[in-house]
N, C-alpha and C positions, 0 to 999 in steps of 0.2 A: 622663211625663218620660223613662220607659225605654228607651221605643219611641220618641223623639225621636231621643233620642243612639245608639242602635241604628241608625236610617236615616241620620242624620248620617256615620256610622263606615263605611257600606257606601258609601254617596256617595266619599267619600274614598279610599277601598280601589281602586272602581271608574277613579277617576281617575288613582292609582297605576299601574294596570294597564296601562290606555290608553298612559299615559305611556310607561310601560316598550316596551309593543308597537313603539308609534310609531319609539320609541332603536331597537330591533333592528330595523327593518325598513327603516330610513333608508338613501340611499348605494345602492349597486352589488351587484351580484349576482355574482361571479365565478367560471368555471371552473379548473380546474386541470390543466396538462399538462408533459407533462416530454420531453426527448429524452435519454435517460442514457447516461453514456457504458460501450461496450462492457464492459470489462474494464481494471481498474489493478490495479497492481503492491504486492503484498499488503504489501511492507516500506517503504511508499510513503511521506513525509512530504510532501509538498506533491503529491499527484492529484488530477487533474481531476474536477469534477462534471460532471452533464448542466444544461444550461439549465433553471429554471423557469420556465414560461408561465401568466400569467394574463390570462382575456381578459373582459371584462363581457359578461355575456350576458343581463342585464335591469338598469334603472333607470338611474341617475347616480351618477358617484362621490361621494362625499362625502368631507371632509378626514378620511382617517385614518392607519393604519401597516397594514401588511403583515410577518407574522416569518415567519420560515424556518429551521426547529430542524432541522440536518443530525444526529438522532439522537445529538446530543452528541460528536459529534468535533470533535475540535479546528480551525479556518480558519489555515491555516499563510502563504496569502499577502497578497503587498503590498495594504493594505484600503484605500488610498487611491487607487490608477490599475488593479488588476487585477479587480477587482469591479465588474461592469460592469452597470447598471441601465435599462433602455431604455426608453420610451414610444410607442405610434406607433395611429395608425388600423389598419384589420382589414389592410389589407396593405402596410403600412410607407412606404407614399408621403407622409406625413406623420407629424408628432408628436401625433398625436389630438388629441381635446380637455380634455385635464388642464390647468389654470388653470396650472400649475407642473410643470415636467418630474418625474414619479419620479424619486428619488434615495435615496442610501445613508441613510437614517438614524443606526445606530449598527451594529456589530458586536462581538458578545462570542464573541474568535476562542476562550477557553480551552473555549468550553460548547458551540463551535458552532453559534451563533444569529446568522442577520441581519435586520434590522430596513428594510426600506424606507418612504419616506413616498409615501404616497396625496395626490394635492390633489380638489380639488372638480371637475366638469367632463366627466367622464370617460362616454362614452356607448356605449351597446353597438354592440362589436367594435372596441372597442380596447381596446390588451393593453399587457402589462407583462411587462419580458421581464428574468429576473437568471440572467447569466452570469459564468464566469470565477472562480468558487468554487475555490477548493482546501482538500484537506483532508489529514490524517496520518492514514491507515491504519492503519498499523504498530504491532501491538500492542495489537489491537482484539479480533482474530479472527473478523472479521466478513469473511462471503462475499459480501455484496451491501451498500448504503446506502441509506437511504429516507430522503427529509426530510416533516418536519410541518409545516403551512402553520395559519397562526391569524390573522385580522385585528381591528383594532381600527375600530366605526361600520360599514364596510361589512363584505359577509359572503360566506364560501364556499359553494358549490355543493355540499348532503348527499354525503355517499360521498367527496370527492376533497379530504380533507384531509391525505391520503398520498400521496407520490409517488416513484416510485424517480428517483434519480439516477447510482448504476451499478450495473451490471446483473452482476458478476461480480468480486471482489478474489482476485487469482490471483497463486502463485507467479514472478518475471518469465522463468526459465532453468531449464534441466537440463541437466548434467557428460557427457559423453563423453571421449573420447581415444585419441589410435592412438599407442601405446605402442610404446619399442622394447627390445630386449634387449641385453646390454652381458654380455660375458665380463670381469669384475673382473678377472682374472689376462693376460688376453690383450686390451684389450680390441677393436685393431684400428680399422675405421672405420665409428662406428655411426651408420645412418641418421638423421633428424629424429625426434622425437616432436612430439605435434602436441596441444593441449590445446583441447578446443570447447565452445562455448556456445550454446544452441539456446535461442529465445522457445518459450513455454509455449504463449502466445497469439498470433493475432496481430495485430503493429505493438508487441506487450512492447518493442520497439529504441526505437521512435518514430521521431523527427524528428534532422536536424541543429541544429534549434534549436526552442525547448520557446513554441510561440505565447504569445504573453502573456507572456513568463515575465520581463519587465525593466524595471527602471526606466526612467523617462527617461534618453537617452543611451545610448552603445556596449554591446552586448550583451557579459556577462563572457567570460571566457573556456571555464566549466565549463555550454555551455548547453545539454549534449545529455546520453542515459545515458551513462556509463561501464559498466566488466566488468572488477574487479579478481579478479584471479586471486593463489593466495597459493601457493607451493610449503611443503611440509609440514615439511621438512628441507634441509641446505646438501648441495649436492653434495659427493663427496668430492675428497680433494686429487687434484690430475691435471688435473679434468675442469670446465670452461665452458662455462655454459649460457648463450646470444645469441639475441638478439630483433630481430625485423624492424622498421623504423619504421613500416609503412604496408602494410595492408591491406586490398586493393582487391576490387572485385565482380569475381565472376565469370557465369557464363551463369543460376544462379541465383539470384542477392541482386542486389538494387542497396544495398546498405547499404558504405561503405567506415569504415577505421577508421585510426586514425594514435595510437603510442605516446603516454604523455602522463604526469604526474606528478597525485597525488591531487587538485589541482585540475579536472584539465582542460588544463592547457596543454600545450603541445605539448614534447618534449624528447627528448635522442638516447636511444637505448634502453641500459637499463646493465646489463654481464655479474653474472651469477651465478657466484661461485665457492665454493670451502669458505673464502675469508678475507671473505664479504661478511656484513654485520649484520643479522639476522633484526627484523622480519618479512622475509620476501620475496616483495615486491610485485610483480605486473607489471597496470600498469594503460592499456588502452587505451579512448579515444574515440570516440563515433563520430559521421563527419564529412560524412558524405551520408545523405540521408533512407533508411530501411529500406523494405522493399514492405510495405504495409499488405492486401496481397492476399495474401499467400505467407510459409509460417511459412519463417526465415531462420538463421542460424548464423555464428557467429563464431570462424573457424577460426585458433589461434594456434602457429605454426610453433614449437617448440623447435628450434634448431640445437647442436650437440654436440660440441663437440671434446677432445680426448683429448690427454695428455699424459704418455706414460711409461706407468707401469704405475695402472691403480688399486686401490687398497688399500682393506681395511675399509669395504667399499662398507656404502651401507642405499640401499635401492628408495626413488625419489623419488616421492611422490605430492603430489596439490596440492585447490585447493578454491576455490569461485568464488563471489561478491555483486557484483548492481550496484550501483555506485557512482555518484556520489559519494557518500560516508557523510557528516551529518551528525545538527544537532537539529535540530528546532522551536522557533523564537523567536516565540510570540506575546503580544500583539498587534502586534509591534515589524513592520519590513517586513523583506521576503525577505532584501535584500542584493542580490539576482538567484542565489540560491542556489537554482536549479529548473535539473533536478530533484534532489531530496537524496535519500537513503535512510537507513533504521537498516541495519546488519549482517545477514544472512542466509544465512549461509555452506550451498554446496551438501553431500552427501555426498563423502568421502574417497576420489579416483578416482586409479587407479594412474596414473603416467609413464614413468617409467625403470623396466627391471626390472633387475636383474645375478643372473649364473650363475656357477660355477666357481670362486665364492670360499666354497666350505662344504664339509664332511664332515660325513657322518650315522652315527655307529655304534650298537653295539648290545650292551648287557650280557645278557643272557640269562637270568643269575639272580643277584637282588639281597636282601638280607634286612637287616632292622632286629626285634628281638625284645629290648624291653627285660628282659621278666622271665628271661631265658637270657643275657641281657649278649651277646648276635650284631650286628655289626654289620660293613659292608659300606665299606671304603677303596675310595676313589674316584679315580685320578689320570688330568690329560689332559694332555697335552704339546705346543705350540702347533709342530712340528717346521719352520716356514717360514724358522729360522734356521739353515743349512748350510753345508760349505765350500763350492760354489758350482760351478759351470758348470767353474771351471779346475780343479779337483777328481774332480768326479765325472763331468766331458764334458759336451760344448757340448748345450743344452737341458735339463738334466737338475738344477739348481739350482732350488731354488724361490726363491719372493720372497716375500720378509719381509710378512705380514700378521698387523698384531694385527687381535681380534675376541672378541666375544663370544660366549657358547654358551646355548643351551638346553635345559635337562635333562627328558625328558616320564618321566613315572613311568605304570605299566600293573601296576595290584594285581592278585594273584588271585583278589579279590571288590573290590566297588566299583568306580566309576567313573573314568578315568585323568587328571590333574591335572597340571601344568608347572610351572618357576618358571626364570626368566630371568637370567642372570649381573649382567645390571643392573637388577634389583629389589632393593630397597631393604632391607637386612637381609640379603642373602646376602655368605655368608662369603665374607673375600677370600683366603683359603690363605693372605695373607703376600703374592701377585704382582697381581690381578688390579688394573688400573688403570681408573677410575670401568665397572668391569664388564667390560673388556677383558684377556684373555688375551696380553701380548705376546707375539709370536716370540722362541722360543728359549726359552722357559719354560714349565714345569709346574704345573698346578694340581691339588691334594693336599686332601682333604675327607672327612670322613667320610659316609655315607649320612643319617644320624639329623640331623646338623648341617641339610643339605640337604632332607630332609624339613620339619623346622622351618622354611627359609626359604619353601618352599612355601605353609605355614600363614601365615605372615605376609604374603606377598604373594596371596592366597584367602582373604580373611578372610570372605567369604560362605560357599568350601564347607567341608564336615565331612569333613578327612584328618584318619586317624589317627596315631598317633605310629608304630606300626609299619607296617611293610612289606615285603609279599615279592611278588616279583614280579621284571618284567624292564622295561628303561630302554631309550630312543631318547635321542641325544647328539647334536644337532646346534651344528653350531660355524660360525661366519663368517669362518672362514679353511679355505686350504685344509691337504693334509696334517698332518692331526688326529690321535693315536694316544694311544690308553688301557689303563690297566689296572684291574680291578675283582678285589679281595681279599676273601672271606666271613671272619669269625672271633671267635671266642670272647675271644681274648685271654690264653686258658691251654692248648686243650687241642687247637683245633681253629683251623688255617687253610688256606683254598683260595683262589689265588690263579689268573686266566687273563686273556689281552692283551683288550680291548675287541674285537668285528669290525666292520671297518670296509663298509659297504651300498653296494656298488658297482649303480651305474645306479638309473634308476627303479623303480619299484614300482606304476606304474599301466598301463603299456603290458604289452601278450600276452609280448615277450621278459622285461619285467621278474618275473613272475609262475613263472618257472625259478630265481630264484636260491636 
């Protein structure tokens, strides 16, 4: 009876088995190929994939699904017209023989998974072709993307259950610019500065309009990259910065570009002055295809006009992302928001320089010695407030510039340390206005005082409370004049005028004074 139910139980087992074989071995055999696309733009949210191919290369289809795991990023576009699923015999002169055209099944845009349906029919060398993928990048940190391929009834070809789709996620620009210089006190008529934008890669520009990238009906308005550029600070009063509408190729680009507002749309270009509202944006479009042969640039003319004198200058520098910036809406549709970005801002590259509105002096010897009670009075006198020209004769009046100073400390051990007029906890004497020294006034400080502020604005390094040593005074105006007082406070005071460091110090003449 043992031995009954023994062979009974292997009969069954055996049947199982069979059964099971039979289920996986059923349906289609398929290969797996891919065409990936080159390189997209690492802060990307809606980048293109490569096409996956799958093509039978033994048996019959059989009804099943086909998924496709993009590595778990997210599918950012329109999942209903821009995902595109194709069927066709080995060289697309027909629609094979699938009983039912392949089509989308489902997509799970947050997991980045697409699902197609397989029909019955389907005979070697004919393929299945899903294009028109996009996906969010940005914030991955991922160099390349590879998707996973899995079917349900029919089955993959060993080894080619992997496939890359691109071949490269690259930064899309890098910052240059041909800067110019401005004499703040003079400033005369200063040439353009010119702020550039250079693909990483190339074709990083693209297209004047993004394939695929829209709904049914008129393509939006935002359907190519943008290159927002942001200046770092307002010009000062005086001086207008103006922007060209339109930016044409020349003997090397075909790429052209035309001013435009965060959308995309087109719009007049609007000055920069010191009364305009931060951030400050300049954003252009670009409106003819870029050369996908030839890495390109995007050269943006500053124009500069001047007005009077300029004052309390600070150097303008700026900072650049393609745009348009948005999010990811998924599973919802684009909008025809392709292509979007997250933020990405380049490094901090100069624009405008200014000259001639500073003095540098020099204390020579300064001391702080708490346990001897020595400490060291500090005054600087902002002198740009005079009787003037009708006074003192034609040229010879200065112009009123407030500004702020920098104080650099130089111990005689340790390492030398700064603290800035408009850091946060430095004494104001009684004058300084949010860190500015105006004309015609004096700033009064004790050494110890100013030490301390250093400490507070270095809270990483280890200064000590005292200090001896000697001080560089640099100020953001011109004719700057000091005095530096040593003393006890009973027994002993030494008092001498600040010197003031006429010329450079890094050229062969500088090196005489």
């Amino acid at each position: 009876m043992k031995v009954r139910t023994l062979l009974v139980a292997a009969v069954m087992l055996f049947a199982f088995s069979a059964a099971a074989f039979a289920q996986g071995t059923q349906g289609a055999s398929f290969s797996v190929a891919s065409t990936p696309v080159t390189a997209v733009i690492a802060n990307g949210l809606t980048e293109r994939t490569g096409d996956v191919v799958f093509t039978i290369t033994s048996g019959v289809s059989a009804k099943g699904t086909i998924s496709i795991n993009y590595s778990g990023v997210p599918i950012t576009n329109n999942l209903q017209t821009d995902i595109v699923v194709t069927g066709c015999n080995a060289d697309c002169s027909t629609g094979g023989s699938f009983a039912t055209a392949p089509a989308v099944n489902t997509v799970t845009a947050a997991s980045g998974v697409v699902v197609i349906n397989v029909d019955a029919g389907g005979v070697v060398g004919d393929i299945i072709r899903v294009s028109g993928v996009r996906v969010a990048v940005a914030n991955t940190g991922l160099t390349s993307l590879n998707a996973q391929v899995s079917t349900t009834v029919n089955s993959i070809t060993a080894g080619q259950t992997v496939v890359q789709v691109i071949s490269a996620i690259s930064p899309a620009i890098t910052v240059d610019s041909e800067t110019t210089t401005i004499n703040s006190v003079a400033p005369g008529s200063p040439a353009d500065a010119m702020m550039i934008a250079t693909e990483v890669f190339l074709n990083a520009f693209g297209g004047a309009q993004e394939p695929g990238s829209y709904p049914t009906g008129a393509p939006p308005a935002n359907g190519a990259l943008m290159v927002r550029f942001t200046l770092t600070q307002l010009p000062p009063a005086g001086m207008t910065l103006s922007f060209d509408q339109d930016i044409l190729p020349d003997s090397t680009t075909t790429a052209a570009w035309t001013y435009c507002d965060s959308k995309g749309a087109q719009i007049e270009p609007a000055d920069i002055t010191s009364d305009s509202t931060p951030p400050l944006y300049i954003y252009y479009k670009l409106t003819s295809d870029s050369d996908p042969t030839t890495i390109e640039s995007l050269p943006v003319p500053v124009h500069i006009a001047v007005e009077g004198t300029v004052v309390g200058a600070t150097a303008i520098q700026f900072t650049a992302t393609v745009a348009p910036i948005g999010t990811a809406t998924v599973p919802k549709t684009h909008d025809g928001l392709i292509p979007r970005y997250t933020v990405s801002e380049s490094a901090t590259t100069p624009l405008i320089n200014f000259t001639g509105s500073n003095t540098f002096m020099l204390v020579p010897y300064a001391d702080v010695e708490f346990a001897i009670n020595y400490d060291t009075g500090l005054a600087i006198s902002n002198t740009t407030l005079d009787p003037g020209d009708d006074v003192l004769g034609e040229g010879m009046g200065a112009v009123a510039q407030p500004g702020s100073f920098t104080i650099y400390f130089f111990p005689k051990s340790g390492d030398p340390f700064s603290v800035d007029s408009t850091a946060a906890g430095f004494p104001d004497g009684g004058v300084l206005q949010a860190g500015k020294l105006p004309a015609g006034s004096t700033y009064v400080a004790l050494l110890s005082g100013l030490v301390k502020a250093a400490q507070t604005a270095n809270p990483s390094v280890d200064i000590p409370d005292d200090f001896t040593g000697y001080l560089i005074i640099g100020t953001n105006f011109t004719n700057a004049h000091g005095l530096a007082t040593v003393s006890n406070f009973q027994t002993y005071t030494q008092a001498s005028p600040v010197l003031i460091i006429n010329g450079p110090r890094t050229t062969e003449k500088g090196l005489d004074n």
